[in-house]
C-alpha positions as CSV (number, residue, x, y, z in Angstrom):
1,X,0.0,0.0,0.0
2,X,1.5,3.4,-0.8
3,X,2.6,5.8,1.7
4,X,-0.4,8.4,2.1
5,X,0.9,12.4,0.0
6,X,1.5,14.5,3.2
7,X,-0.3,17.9,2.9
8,X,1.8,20.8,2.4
9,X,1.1,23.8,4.0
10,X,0.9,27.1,2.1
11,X,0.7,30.6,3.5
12,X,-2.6,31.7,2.2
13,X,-4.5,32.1,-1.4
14,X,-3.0,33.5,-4.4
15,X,-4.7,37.3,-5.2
16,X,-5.9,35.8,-8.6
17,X,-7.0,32.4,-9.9
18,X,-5.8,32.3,-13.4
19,X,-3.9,34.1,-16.5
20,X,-4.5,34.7,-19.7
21,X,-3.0,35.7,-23.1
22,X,-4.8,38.8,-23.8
23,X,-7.2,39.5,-26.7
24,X,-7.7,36.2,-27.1
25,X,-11.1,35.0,-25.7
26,X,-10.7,32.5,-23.0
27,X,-13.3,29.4,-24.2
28,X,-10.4,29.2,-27.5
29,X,-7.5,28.6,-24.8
30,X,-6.3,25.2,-23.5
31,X,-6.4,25.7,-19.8
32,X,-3.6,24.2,-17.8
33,X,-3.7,24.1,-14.3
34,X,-0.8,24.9,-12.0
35,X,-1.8,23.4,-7.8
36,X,-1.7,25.6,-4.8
37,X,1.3,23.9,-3.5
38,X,3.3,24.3,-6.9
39,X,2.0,27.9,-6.7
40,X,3.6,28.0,-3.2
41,X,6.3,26.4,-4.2
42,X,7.5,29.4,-7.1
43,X,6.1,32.3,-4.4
44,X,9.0,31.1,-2.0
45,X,11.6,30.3,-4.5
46,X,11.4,31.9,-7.0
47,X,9.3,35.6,-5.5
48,X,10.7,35.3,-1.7
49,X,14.4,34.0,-3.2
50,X,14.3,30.9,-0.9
51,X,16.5,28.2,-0.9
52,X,15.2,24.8,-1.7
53,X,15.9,23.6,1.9
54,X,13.8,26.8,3.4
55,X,11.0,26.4,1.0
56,X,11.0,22.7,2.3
57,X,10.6,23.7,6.2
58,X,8.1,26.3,4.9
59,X,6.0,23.7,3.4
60,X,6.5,20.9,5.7
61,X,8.0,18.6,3.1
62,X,11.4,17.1,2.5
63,X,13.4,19.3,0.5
64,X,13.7,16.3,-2.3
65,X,9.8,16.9,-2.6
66,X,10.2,20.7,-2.7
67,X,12.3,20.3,-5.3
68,X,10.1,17.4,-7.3
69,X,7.3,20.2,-6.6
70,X,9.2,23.6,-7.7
71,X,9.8,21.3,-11.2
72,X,6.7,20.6,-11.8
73,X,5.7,24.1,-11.1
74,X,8.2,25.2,-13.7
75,X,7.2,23.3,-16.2
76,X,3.3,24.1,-16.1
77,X,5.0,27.7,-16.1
78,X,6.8,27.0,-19.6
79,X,3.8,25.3,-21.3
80,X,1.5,27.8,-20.9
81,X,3.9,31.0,-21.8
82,X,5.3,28.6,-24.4
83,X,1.5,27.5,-25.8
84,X,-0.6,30.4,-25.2
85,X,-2.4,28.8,-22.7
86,X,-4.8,29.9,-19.9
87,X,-3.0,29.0,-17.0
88,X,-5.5,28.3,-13.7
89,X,-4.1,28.1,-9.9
90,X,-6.6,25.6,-8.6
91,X,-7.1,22.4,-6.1
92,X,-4.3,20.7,-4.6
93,X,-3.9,18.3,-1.1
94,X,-2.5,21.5,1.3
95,X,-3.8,23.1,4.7
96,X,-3.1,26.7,4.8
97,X,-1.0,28.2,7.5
98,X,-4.4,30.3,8.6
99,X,-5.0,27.0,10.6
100,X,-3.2,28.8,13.4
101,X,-5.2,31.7,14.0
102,X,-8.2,32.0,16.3
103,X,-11.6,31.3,14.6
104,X,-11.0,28.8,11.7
105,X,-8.5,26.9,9.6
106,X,-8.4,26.5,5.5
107,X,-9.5,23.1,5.3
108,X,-7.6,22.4,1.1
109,X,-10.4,24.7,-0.7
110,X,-9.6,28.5,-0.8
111,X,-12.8,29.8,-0.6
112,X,-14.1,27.8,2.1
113,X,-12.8,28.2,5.9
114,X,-13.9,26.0,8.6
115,X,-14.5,27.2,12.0
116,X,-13.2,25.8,14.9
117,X,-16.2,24.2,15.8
118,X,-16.9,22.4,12.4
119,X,-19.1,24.9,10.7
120,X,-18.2,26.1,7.5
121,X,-18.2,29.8,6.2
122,X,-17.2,31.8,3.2
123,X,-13.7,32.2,3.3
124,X,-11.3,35.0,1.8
C-alpha cells in the first residue's frame, strides 16, 4: 500500500485564480492548471528568493519533494507562456498556514474556511 501524499502547508491564497494571453477570448484557450502547492512552491523560491531547503521547512516537506514540486511548477509555467495557454491556480492536497489563527483553519479549498467548531463559512 502506498505511503499516504503528506499535505503541504501554504501561506494563504493567491490574489488571482488564473492568466491569460490577452485578446484572445478564454473558451479558445487550453487551460492548464498549476496546484496551490506548486503555486507555493515558485512564491517562496522563486518571489521570496528561498532556498530549496527553506522552502522545504516552509512547506513541511522534505526538500527532495520541494524540489520534485518547484519542477513541476516550472514546467506548467513553460507550457503555458510557451503554448498560449490559460493557465489556472486551482485544487491541490494543502492546509493553509491560517489554521493557526483563532476562529477557523483552510480546510484544502480556498474559498471555504472552517470554524473551529466544524461549521463552514465563506472564506477569503
Amino acid at each position: 500500500m502506498p505511503r499516504p501524499i503528506k499535505r503541504r502547508i501554504i501561506k494563504g491564497c493567491p490574489p488571482v485564480h488564473m492568466f491569460k494571453p490577452a485578446g484572445i477570448p478564454a473558451k479558445e484557450l487550453e487551460v492548464l492548471i498549476l496546484s496551490h502547492e506548486e503555486y507555493e512552491a515558485i512564491r517562496l523560491a522563486d518571489f521570496m528568493g528561498m532556498s530549496q531547503e527553506e522552502g522545504a521547512k516552509e512547506m513541511g516537506v522534505s526538500r527532495a519533494t520541494f524540489g520534485r514540486i518547484l519542477n513541476s511548477a516550472h514546467r506548467v509555467i513553460a507550457e503555458a507562456l510557451v503554448k498560449g495557454s490559460t493557465l489556472s491556480i486551482e485544487g491541490g492536497d494543502y492546509v493553509s498556514s491560517d489554521m493557526h489563527s483563532p476562529g477557523g483553519y483552510m480546510i484544502g479549498k480556498c474559498a471555504m474556511k472552517r470554524h473551529r467548531h466544524g461549521r463552514l463559512r465563506g472564506g477569503r
